[in-house]
C-alpha positions in Angstrom: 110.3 148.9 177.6 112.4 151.9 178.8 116.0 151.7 177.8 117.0 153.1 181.3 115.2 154.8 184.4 116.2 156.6 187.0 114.9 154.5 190.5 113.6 156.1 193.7 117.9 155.5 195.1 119.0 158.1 191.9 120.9 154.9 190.6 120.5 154.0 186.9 118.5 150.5 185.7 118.1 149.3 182.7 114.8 147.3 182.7 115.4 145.1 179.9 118.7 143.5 181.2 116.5 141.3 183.9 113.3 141.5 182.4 113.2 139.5 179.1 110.9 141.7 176.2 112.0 140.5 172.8 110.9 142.3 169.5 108.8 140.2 167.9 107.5 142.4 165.0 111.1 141.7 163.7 111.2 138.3 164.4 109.9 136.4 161.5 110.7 132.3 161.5 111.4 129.6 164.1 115.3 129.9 163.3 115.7 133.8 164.0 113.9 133.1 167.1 116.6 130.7 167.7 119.2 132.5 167.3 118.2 135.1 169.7 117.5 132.5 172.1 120.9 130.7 171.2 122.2 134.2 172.0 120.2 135.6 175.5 120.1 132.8 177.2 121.6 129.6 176.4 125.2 130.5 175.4 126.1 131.8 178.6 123.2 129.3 180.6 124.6 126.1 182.7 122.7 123.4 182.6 121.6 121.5 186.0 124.3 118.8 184.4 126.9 121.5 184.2 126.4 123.2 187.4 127.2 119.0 189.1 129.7 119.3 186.6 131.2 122.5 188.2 131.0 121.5 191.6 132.5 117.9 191.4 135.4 120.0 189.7 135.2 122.7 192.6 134.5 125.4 190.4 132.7 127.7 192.6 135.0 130.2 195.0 132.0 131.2 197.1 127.9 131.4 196.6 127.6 134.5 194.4 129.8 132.5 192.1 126.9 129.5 192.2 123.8 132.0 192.6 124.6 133.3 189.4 124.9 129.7 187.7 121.6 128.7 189.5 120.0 131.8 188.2 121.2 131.8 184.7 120.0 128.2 184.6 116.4 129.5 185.5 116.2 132.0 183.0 116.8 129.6 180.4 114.5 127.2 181.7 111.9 130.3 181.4 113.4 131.1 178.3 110.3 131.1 176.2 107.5 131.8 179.2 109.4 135.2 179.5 109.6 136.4 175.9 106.6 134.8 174.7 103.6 133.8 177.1 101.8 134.8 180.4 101.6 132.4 182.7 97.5 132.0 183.5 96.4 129.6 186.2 93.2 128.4 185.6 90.6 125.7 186.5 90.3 122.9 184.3 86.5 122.8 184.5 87.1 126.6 182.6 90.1 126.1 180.7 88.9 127.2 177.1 88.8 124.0 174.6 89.0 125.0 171.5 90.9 128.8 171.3 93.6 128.9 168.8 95.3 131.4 171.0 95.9 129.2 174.4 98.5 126.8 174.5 98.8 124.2 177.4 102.5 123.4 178.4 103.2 119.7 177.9 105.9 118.4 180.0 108.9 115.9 180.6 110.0 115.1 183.8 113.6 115.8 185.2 114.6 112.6 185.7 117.7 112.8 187.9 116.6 115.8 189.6 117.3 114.6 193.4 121.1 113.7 192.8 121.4 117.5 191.1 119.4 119.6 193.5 121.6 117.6 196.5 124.4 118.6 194.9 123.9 122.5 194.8 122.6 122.4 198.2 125.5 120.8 199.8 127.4 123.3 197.7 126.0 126.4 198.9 126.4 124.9 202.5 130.0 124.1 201.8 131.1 127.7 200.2 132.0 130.4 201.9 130.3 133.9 201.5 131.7 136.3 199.5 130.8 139.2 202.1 127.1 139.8 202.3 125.6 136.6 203.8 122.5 138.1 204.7 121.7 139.6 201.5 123.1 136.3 199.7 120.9 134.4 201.7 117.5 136.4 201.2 118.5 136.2 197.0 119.3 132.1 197.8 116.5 131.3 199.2 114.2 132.7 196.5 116.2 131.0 193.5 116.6 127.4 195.2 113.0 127.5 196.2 112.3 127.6 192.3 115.3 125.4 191.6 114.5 121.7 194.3 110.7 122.4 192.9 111.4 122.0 189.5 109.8 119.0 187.9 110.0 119.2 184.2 113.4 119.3 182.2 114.2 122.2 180.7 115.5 121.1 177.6 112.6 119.2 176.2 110.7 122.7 176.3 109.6 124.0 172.7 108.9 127.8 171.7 105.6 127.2 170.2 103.5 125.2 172.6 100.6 123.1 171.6 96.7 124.4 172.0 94.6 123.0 174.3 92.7 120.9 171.6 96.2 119.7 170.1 97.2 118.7 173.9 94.5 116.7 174.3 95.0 114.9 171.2 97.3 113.0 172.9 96.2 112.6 176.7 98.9 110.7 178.3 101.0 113.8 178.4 101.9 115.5 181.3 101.7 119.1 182.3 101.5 121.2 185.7 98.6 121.0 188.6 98.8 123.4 191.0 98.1 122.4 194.7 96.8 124.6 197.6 96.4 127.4 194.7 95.9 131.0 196.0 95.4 134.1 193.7 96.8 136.6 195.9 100.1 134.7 196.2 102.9 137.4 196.6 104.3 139.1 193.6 107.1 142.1 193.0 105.9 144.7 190.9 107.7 146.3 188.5 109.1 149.8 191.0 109.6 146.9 193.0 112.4 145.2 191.0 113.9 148.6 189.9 114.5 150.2 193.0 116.6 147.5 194.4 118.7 148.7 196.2 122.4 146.5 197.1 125.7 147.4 198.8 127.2 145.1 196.6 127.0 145.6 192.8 126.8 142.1 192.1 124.2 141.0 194.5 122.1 144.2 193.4 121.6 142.6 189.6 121.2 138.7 191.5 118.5 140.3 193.7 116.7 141.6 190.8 117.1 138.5 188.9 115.7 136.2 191.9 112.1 138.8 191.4 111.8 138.5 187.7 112.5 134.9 188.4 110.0 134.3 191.4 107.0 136.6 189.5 107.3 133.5 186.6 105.9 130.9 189.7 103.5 132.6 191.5 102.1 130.2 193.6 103.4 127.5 196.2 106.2 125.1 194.3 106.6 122.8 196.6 102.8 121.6 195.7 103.0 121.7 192.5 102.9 118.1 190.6 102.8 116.5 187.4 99.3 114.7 185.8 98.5 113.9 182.7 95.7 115.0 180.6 93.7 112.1 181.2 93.7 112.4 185.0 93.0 116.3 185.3 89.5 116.7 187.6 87.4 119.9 187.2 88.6 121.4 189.8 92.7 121.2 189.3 94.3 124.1 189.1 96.9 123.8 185.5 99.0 126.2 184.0 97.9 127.7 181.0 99.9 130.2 178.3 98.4 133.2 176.8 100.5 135.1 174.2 102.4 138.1 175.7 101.7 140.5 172.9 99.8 140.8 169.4 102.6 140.1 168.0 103.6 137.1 169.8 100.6 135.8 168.7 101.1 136.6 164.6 104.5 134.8 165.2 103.0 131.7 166.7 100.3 131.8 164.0 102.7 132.3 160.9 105.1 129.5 162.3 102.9 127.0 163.4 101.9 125.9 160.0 105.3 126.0 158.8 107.6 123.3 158.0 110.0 122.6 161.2 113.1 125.0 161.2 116.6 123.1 160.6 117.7 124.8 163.2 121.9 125.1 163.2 123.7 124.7 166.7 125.5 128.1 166.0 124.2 131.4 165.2 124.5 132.2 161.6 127.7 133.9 160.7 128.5 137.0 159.0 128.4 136.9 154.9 130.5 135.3 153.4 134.0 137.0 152.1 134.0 138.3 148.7 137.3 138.9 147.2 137.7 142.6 147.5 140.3 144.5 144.9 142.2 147.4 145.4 140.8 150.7 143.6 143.3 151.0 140.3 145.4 153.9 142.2 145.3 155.5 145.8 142.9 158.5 146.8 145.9 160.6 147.8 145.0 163.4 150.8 143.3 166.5 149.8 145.4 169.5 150.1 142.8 172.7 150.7 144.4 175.3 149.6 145.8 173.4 146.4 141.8 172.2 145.5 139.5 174.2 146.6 138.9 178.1 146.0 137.0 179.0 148.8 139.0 178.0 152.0 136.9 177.0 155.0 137.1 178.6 158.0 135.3 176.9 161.7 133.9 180.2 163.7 132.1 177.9 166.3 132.0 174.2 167.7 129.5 173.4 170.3 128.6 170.6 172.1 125.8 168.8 174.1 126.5 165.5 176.3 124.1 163.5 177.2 123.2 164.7 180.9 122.9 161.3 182.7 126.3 159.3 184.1 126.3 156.0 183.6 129.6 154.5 185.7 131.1 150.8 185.4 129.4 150.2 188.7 125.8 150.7 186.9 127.2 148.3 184.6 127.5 145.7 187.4 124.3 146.6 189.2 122.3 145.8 185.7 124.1 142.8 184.6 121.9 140.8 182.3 121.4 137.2 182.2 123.1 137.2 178.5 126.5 138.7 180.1 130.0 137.2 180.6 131.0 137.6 184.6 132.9 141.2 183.9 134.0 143.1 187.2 133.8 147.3 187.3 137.7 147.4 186.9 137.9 145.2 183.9 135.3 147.0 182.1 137.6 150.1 182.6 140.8 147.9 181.5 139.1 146.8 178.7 137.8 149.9 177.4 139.4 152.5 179.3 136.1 154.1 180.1 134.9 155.0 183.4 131.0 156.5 182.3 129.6 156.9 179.9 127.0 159.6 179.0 122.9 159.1 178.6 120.4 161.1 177.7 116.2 161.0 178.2 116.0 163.5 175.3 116.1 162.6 171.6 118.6 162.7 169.2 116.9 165.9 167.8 116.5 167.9 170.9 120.2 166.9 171.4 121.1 167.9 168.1 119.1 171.1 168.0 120.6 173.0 170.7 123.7 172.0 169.1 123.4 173.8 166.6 121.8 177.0 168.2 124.8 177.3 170.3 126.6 177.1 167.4 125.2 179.8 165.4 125.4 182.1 168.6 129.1 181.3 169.3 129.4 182.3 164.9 127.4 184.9 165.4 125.2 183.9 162.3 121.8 184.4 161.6 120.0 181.6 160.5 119.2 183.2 156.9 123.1 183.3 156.5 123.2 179.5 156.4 123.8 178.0 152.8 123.3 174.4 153.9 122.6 172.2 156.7 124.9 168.3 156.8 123.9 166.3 159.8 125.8 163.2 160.4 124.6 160.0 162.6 124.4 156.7 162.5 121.4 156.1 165.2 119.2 158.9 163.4 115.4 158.2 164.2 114.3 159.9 161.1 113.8 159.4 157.9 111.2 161.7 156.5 112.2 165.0 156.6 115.6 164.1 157.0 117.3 165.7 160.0 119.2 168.3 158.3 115.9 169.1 156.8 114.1 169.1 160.1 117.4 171.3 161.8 116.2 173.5 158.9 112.8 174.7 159.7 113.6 173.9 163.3 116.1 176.6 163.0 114.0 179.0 161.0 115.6 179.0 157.5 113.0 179.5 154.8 115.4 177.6 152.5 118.8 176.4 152.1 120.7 175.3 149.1 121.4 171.3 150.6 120.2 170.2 154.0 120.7 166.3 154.2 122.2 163.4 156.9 125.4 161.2 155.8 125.4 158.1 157.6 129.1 157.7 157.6 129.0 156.0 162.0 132.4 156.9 163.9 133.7 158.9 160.5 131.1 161.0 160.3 133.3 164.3 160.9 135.4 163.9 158.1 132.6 162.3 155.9 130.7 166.2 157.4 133.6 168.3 156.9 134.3 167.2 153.4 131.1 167.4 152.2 130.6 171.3 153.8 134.0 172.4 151.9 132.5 171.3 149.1 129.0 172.8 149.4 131.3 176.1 150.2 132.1 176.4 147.1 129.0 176.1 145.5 127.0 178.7 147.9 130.0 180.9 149.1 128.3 181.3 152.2 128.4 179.4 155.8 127.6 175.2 156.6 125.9 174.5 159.4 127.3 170.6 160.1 125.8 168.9 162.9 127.1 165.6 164.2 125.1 163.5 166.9 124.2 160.3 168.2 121.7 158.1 170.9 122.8 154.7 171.4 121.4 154.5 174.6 117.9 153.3 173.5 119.9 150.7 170.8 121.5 148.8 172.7 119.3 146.5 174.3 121.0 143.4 176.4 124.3 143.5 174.6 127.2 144.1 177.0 129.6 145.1 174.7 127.7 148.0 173.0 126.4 148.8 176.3 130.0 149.3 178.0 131.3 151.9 175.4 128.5 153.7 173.9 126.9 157.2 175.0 124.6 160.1 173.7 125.9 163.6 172.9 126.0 165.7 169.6 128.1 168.7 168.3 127.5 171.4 165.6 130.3 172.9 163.6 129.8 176.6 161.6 132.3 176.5 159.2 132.5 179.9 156.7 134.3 180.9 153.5 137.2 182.7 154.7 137.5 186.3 154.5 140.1 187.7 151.5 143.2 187.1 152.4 142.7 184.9 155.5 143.8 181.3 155.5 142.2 178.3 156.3 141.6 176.1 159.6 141.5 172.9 157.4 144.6 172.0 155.7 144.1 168.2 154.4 141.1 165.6 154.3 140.7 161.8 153.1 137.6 159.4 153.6 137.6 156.0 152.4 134.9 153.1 152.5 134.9 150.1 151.7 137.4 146.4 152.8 136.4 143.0 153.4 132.7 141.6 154.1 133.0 141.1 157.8 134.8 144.5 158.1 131.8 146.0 156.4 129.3 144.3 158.9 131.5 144.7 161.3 128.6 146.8 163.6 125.1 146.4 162.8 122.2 148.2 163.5 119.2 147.4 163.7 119.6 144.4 163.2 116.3 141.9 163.0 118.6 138.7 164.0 119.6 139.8 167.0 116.3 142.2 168.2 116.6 144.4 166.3 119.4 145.8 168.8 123.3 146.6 167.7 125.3 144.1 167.1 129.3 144.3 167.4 131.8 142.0 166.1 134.9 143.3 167.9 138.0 141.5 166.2 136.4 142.9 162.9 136.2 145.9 164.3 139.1 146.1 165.3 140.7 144.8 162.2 138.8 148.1 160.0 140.6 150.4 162.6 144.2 148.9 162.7 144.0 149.0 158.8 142.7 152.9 158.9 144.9 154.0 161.2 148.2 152.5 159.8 147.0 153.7 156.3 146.2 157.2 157.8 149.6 157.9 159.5 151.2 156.2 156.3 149.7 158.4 154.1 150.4 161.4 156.2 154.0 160.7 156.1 154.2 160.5 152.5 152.4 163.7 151.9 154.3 167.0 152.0 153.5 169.7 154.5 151.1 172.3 152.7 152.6 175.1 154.4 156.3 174.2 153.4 157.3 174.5 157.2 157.8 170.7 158.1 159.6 167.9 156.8 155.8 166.0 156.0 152.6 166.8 156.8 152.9 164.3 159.6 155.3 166.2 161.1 152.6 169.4 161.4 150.3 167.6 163.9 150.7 168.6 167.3 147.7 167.0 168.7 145.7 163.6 167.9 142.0 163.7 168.9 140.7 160.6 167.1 137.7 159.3 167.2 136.7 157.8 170.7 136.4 154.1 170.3 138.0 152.0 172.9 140.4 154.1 174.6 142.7 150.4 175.5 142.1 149.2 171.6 143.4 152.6 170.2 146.0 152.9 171.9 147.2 149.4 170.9 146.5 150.1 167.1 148.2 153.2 167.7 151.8 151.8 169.0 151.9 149.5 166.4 151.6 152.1 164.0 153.9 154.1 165.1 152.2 156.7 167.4 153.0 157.8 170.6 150.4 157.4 173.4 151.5 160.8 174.8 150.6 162.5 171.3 146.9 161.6 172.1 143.7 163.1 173.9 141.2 161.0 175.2 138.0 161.9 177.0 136.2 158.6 176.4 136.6 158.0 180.5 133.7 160.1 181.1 132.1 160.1 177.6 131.8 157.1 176.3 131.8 156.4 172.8 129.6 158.6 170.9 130.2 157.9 167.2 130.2 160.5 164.9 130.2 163.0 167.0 133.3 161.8 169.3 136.1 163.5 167.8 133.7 167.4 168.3 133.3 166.2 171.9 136.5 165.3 172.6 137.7 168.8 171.1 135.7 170.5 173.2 137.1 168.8 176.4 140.1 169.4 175.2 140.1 173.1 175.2 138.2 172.8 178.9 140.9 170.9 179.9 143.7 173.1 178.8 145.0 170.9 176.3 143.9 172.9 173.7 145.0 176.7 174.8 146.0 178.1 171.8 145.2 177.3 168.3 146.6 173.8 167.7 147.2 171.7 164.4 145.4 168.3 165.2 145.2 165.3 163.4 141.9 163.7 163.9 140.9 160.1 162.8 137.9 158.6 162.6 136.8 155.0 161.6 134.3 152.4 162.0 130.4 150.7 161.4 130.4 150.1 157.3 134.2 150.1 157.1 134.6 153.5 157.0 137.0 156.1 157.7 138.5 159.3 157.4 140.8 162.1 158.7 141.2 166.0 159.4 144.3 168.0 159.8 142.6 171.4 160.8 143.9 174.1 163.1 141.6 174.4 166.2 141.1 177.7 167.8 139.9 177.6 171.6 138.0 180.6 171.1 135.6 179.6 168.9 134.6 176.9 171.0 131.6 176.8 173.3 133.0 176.2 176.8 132.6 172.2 178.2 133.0 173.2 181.7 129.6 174.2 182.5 128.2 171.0 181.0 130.7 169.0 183.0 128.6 170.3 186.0 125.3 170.3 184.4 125.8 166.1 183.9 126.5 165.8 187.6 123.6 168.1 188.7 121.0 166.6 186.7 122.4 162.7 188.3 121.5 164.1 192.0 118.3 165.8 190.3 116.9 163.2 187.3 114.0 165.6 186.9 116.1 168.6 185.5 116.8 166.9 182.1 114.5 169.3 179.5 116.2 171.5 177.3 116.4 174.5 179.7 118.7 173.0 182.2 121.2 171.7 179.0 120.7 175.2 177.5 122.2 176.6 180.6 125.7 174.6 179.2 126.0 176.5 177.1 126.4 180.0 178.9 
């Protein structure tokens, strides 16, 4: 499924969020499926008992508040209809015997179901609107015509249903007959349900959840009754399930042999700790001039954002059934971003025009180039590498290294240590590309999906000429901490769809620890030049890596750092991993931050427990300008079509 689409309204959707397609070729037992049940639909799912709960205790403020409930409930009842089977009506007179590959639903019935669809209907009479009655109305009537006509209870469903030959086994059991079938009963297609189109935000996601919801009973519900086996006539009308996929089917048929899963209530956790020790002395900052012979000098940054905006209210207009209740303004207070950038092209389009812009901002030919670094953590390839594929892309008929560091959010320093090395071993210019695409990563997980973005950056950084001093005046990377600071971000990760996975007070831990250490370590360590009291006292500028613009400014505080010290760009960026910090250099020479060369300090840390630090001089004339990009992402939101490389290639002037 498409990780976003532009709709017929030019408002973003992501499909996935309301219409439930789980990886299964990564899904390999009973209890992984559980856990990514567990975690789409049941930890954040009332049950009908809950929702009476809520009401007796006057929980709901108004009938968005108990739509959402009612709907959330429904998806989990559908829990594994969505992600696993088609629902097939079919005679019983043709309703094949003996395949191994349809299942008949077995059922139990909801036994206090009057008392608890009375209850939500008197509710919803009782509440008050929260503003759109109409629309709430037209999304209400869909989702309690599925609820009242329920007649099995959802938590006696199983994943893996039984055949029809193992059904009839036992024929006493129960499962559905459709009354007064008809084939043509209505149904939303898919542009349907994705150009939706809502005043309010919130009502925009419930109105797409009510179709997803009503296309899983299509046909009347209020005839719909329970019979056993024993009692079906040739001419009822049952429910049968097909698999979804292939490889819904392989699942079925490796698990159903298996021994029953001992399935735990709660999602496994991370690893557990192993006692970490401290390395036997520090890794003291790396003075350039002091180690290295040939000094590095940066003759061009460029830059490429993704061209697609993705605001807070997108955010809210896609809310998944796994989501917290989260409002537009308390994603911003959260994270302190306002959009975030997306991209329909790939990482290596991205990362490619990067790079040219780069060399024509240096002025270098490719044949000049003595190695090529690229630096990502959501890199699609593994054979050629991309700093291989940048290569021959680029037209060098050989280079003395071209590899990728996976080094996540401290992939610039990780970059720019590695290509002061290589210097010194070819005497002749690095090509270091940084880049990311999270977009197509994240799946249904709100908390990747309210900070991360696409964009990439491309650094030339060149010997410096005899008797010239260098841009980069001290370096440090580290790796390495506790367990659950190490898998701190995960990606892919098979246990949870193979999507990223974030475990923020982790996360948050690794940077806290970096950034103290960082500043520490800067304050300790004498100014190279001989001009300032430390070389902590030489920074004029921060540009850290863009994480959480509300989380590093807390982490910064405590350590010490001024606020006002600090340039952020994540409000209309996003968080774009390694190649944040390059971004957020280039924005800050559009925005006039950067006007003249400036000494900055720029952190990065994150995904592996890694981290790392630059204190380089940056020159605003060797970088490619940001304001014509800034336009290009707003053009190309009124006009989804213009997304190819020629309209980016025009950002770069």
């Amino acid at each position: 499924m498409q990780p976003f689409v532009i709709n017929r309204h030019d408002r973003l959707v992501f499909p996935s969020n309301f219409i439930p397609d789980l990886d299964f070729s990564v899904i390999a037992s009973e209890k992984q499926l559980d856990q990514v049940i567990r975690r789409d639909f049941e930890t954040k799912a009332p049950s009908g008992t809950e929702i009476g709960e809520r009401i007796a205790n006057g929980h709901y403020k108004d009938r968005t508040h108990l739509m959402r409930d009612v709907a959330l409930n429904l998806f989990w009842v559908n829990r594994f209809a969505m992600t696993m089977y088609e629902k097939v009506p079919t005679r019983w007179r043709d309703v094949p015997r003996s395949r191994s590959n349809v299942f008949l639903p077995v059922v139990v019935p909801w036994q206090d179901k009057e008392s608890k669809v009375g209850a939500v209907a008197q509710a919803w009479a009782d509440l008050p609107s929260a503003g759109d009655a109409e629309t709430e109305q037209k999304i209400w009537d869909t989702l309690f015509d599925i609820f009242s006509n329920r007649l099995h209870h959802a938590s006696a469903l199983v994943a893996v249903q039984p055949t029809v030959a193992q059904a009839l086994e036992d024929p006493s059991q129960l499962t559905w007959v459709l009354g007064n079938y008809d084939p043509d009963f209505p149904a939303f297609s898919f542009a349907d349900i994705v150009d939706v189109q809502e005043e309010v935000a919130e009502l925009e996601a419930l109105r797409r959840w009510s179709m997803v919801l009503h296309n899983q009973y299509l046909w009347d519900r209020s005839a719909v009754r329970l019979a056993t086996l024993s009692e079906l006539q040739p001419d009822d009308v049952v429910v049968v399930l097909k698999p979804k996929t292939s490889e819904v089917e392989r699942f079925i048929g490796a698990v159903k042999g298996a021994p029953r899963a001992n399935i735990s209530p709660r999602v496994a956790s991370l690893q557990p700790e192993i006692e970490t020790k401290q390395p036997i002395r520090p890794y003291p900052a790396i003075d350039i001039r002091k180690q290295f012979k040939v000094l590095p000098k940066i003759e061009a940054l460029a830059v490429v954002r993704g061209e697609i905006l993705c605001s807070n209210d997108d955010l809210i207009r896609n809310t998944a059934y796994c989501w917290s209740p989260m409002t537009a303004d308390e994603i911003s207070d959260k994270t302190g971003i306002e959009t975030r950038m997306y991209s329909k092209r790939g990482l290596d389009e991205l990362a490619l025009d990067a790079a040219k812009a780069a060399l024509e901002r240096s002025g270098r030919q490719p044949e000049e180039i003595g190695a090529v670094i690229f630096c990502s953590c959501t890199n699609p390839r593994t054979m050629p590498s991309m700093g291989t594929w940048l290569s021959g892309q680029l037209g060098m008929h050989q280079t003395h290294m071209s590899a990728d560091i996976t080094a996540a959010c401290a992939g610039l320093p990780y970059g720019l240590s590695e290509a002061i090395r290589l210097l010194q071993e070819v005497n002749r210019p690095v090509l270091l590309v940084t880049g990311e695409k999270f977009s197509d990563k994240i799946g249904t997980v709100r908390p990747s999906r309210m900070i991360f973005g696409d964009g990439a950056a491309a650094f030339v950084i060149a010997p410096a000429a005899e008797g010239q001093d260098t841009d980069i005046d001290l370096m440090n990377s580290y790796a390495g901490g506790p367990v659950s600071q190490v898998n701190s971000i995960i990606w892919p990760n098979a246990a949870f769809d193979n999507n990223i996975t974030v475990f923020g007070p982790e996360v948050k831990a690794l940077a806290g620890r970096y950034l103290a250490q960082m500043i520490n370590e800067l304050e300790n360590t004498a100014d190279p030049l001989g001009e300032k009291k430390s070389a902590w006292d030489m920074v004029e500028l921060v540009v850290p890596h863009q994480a959480n613009k509300t989380m590093v400014i807390q982490l910064a505080e405590k350590a010490g750092l001024s606020p006002d010290l600090i340039y952020f760009d994540i409000e209309r960026a996003g968080n774009t991993s390694a190649a944040s910090i390059p971004i957020a250099i280039a924005d800050a020479v559009a925005d006039g931050v950067i006007s003249t060369p400036t000494k900055i300090f720029a952190p990065g840390f994150g995904a592996g427990s890694v981290g790392g630090y630059t204190v380089m001089t940056i020159d605003p004339a060797v970088v490619v300008s940001g304001v014509e990009e800034v336009a290009i992402v707003e053009a190309v939101r009124s006009d989804p079509g213009e997304t190819g490389s020629d309209s980016a290639a025009v950002a770069f002037g």
